[in-house]
N, C-alpha and C positions, 0 to 999 in steps of 0.2 A: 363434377363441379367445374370442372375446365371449361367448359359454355359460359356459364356464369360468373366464372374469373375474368374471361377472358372481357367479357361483356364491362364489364365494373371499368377494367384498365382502359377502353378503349371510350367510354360515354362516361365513367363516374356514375354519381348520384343524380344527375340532372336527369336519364332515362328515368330513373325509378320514380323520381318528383311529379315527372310530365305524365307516365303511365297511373301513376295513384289521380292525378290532378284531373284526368279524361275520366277515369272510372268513377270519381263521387261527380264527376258531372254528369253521368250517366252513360258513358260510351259501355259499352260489352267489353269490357278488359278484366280478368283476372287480377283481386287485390289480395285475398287472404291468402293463395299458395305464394305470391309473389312475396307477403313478411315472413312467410316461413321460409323461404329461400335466403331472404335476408339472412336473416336469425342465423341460418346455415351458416353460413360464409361468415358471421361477425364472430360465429367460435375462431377462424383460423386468422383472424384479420384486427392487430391490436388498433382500438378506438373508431372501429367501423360501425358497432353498433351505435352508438351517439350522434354520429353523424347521419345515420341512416334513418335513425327515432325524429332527427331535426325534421330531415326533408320533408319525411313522412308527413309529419304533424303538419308543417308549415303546407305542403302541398293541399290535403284536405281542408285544412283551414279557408285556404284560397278559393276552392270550390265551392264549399261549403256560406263563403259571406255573399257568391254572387247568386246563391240560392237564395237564402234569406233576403239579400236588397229588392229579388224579380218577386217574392211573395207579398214583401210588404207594398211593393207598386203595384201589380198585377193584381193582390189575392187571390180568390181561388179557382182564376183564368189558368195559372201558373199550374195548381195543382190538377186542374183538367185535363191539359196538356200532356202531363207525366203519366197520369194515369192513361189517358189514351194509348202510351206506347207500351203499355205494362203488361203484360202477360196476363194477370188476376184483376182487370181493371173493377170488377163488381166489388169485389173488397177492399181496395187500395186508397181511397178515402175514408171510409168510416174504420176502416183498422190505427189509420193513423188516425183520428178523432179521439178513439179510444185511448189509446196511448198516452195522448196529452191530457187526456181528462180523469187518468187515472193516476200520471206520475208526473204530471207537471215539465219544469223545467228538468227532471231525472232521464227524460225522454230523451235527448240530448245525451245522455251518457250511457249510455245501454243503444242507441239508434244503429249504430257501425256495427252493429254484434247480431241487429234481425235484417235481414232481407227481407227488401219493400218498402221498410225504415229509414234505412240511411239516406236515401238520396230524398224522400218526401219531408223528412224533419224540417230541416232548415227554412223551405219555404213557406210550411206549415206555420211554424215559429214566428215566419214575419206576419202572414195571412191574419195571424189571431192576435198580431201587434203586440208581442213580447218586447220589450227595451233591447237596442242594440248591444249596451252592456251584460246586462245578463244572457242576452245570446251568446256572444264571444266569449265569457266566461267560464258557460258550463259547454260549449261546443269547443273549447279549445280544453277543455278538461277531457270530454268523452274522445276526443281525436288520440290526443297521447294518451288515452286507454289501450283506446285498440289499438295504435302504434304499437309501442310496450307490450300488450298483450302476443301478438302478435310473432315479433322479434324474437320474444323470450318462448315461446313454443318452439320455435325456430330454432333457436340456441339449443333447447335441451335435447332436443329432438336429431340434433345435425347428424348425428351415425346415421341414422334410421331415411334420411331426407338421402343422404350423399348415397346409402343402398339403393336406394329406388333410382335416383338419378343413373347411376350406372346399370341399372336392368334397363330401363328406359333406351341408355344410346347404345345397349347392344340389338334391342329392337328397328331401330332405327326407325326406318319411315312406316315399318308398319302399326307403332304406338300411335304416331300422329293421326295415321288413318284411325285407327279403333277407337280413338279418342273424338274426333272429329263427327263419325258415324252414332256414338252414343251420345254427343251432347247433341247434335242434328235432330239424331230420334225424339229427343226430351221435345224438345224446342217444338219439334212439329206435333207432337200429341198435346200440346198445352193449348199451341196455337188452333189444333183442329176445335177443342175443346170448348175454346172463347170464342170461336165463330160458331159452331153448333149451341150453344147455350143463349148468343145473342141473338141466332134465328128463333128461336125458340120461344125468351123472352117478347121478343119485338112483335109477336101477334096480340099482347094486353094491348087494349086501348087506351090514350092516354089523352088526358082533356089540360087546355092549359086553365093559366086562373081565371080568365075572363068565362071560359065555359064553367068551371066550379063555381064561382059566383051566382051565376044563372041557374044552377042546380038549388044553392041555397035561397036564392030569392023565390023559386018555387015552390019551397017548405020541403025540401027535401030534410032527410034525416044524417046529415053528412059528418063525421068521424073521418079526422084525418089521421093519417098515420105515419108519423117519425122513424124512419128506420136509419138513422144516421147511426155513427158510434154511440155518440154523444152530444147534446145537441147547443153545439159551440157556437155562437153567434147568434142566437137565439132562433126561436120555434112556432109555429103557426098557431095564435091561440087556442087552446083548447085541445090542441095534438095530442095524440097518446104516443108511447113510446115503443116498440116492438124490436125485441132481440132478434138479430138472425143467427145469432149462435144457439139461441136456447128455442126452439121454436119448438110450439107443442101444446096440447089442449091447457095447462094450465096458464099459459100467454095470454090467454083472450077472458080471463076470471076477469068479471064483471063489465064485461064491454056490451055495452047494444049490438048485438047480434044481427039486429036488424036494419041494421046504417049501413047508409050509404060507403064506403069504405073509400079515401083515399091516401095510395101511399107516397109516400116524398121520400129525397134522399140531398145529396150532392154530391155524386158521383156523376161520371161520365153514361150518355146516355141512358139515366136514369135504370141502370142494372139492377143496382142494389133495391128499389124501389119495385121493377116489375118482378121482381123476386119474390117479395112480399106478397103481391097482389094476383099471384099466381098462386102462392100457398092458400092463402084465403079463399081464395075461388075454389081452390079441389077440396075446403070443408064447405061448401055449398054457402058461402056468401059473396054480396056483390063487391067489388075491388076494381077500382081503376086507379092511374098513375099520375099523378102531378106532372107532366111535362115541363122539364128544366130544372123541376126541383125546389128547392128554399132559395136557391138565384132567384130561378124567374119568378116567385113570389115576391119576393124583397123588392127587382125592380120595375115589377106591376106597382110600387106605393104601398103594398097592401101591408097592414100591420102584423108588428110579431110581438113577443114577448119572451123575458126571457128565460133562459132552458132551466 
């Protein structure tokens, strides 16, 4: 813990504020070992922990309002954006969809506990035009959760934290290295991952609305298909709705078989959309993709209705 001491005398609280404050804004920084570290150090350190629960809270708070303000001005440019840099980008909007459409404002308080969560809530929140007060309310509740949480794992834990620390600096630099080499690994097999699956995806055909249109004014038989979480902001009349969690022959119980299939999402380049429309296709029916999604339908004029 002499790192860690030393570190506290020489920067204070203000390090641990600024590194909490970068990581809910999204930087790659380490938050959960860093409350457990806390937590450590606040056993040997009277009214450390209080002070440390302040920063904390206050710091994500601060992150957390300038997400919510770029949601509710940007909408779901904002959340594009995020998901672009995400690792899992095909899930990362309709997961959080989900979320909010099954726990509400509760989403917010459990958000800092899932990965993928945390940093999407808040702009979420503004996107679907939640009141400013009830955002700071239950986001300054779920903040000093996790703080708290967090701290006091730390605290109970500190024998157990301060062994590991000293195995660690009798390793010295070869921890760093092992540690650096297995999160590297992670990173590049995820990364290989989400470009192999986007080459993959990106052979479905994708028509925008004015080509769907042109389909239906033909007499086509066209079946759109909803693969959002949940379908927040409203839905393409007539949409059906299709799980990507639950996929499987009783999915399609009583659908026209023989429609024209399109699927829509709002995610980043329509992922989660040609995902669908690739499962359909390998049970031999026809499937193309909405290009842009319930965006570009919305700002083609075209009507919705709601979910």
């Amino acid at each position: 813990m002499e790192l860690l001491i030393d570190l506290f005398a020489r920067y204070g609280l203000l390090a641990v504020a600024v590194a909490v404050l970068l990581h809910q804004l999204g930087a790659p920084l380490p938050s959960t070992p860093l409350l457990l570290l806390l937590g450590a150090e606040s056993a040997a350190r009277e009214g450390f922990a209080l002070r440390a629960f302040t920063a904390i809270t206050l710091a994500a708070m601060v992150a957390n309002v300038l997400w919510f303000w770029a949601g509710r001005r940007l909408g779901r440019r904002v959340l594009a954006a995020l998901c672009r840099i995400s690792i899992s980008p095909d899930s990362c909007v309709r997961q959080n969809e989900i979320s909010f459409a099954r726990r509400g404002v509760l989403t917010l308080l459990i958000a800092k506990f899932v990965p993928g969560l945390s940093m999407l809530a808040p702009p979420l929140a503004g996107a679907l035009g939640m009141t400013a007060g009830r955002f700071l309310t239950w986001n300054l509740l779920g903040s000093a959760l996790w703080a708290a949480a967090g701290l006091a794992a730390g605290r109970v834990f500190h024998a157990q934290i301060d062994a590991v620390l000293r195995e660690l600096s009798q390793l010295g630099g070869a921890a760093l290295a092992l540690g650096a080499v297995i999160v590297g690994g992670y990173l590049g097999w995820r990364l290989w991952r989400r470009a192999a699956v986007r080459r993959e995806l990106s052979r479905l055909e994708r028509l925008g609305p004015d080509d769907v249109l042109a389909l239906m004014q033909q007499g086509s038989n066209v079946v759109f298909v909803d693969v959002r979480g949940a379908p927040l902001g409203g839905r393409i009349p007539g949409a059906r709705h299709l799980d990507l969690g639950a996929l499987g022959d009783a999915a399609l119980a009583g659908w026209p078989l023989e429609a024209e299939f399109i699927t829509y999402c709002a995610c980043p380049n329509d992922v989660s959309a040609a995902r669908a429309a690739q499962w359909l296709k390998a049970r031999g029916h026809q499937a193309r993709v909405l290009r842009g999604g319930i965006d570009a339908w919305a700002q083609a004029g075209l009507a919705l209705e709601a979910g």
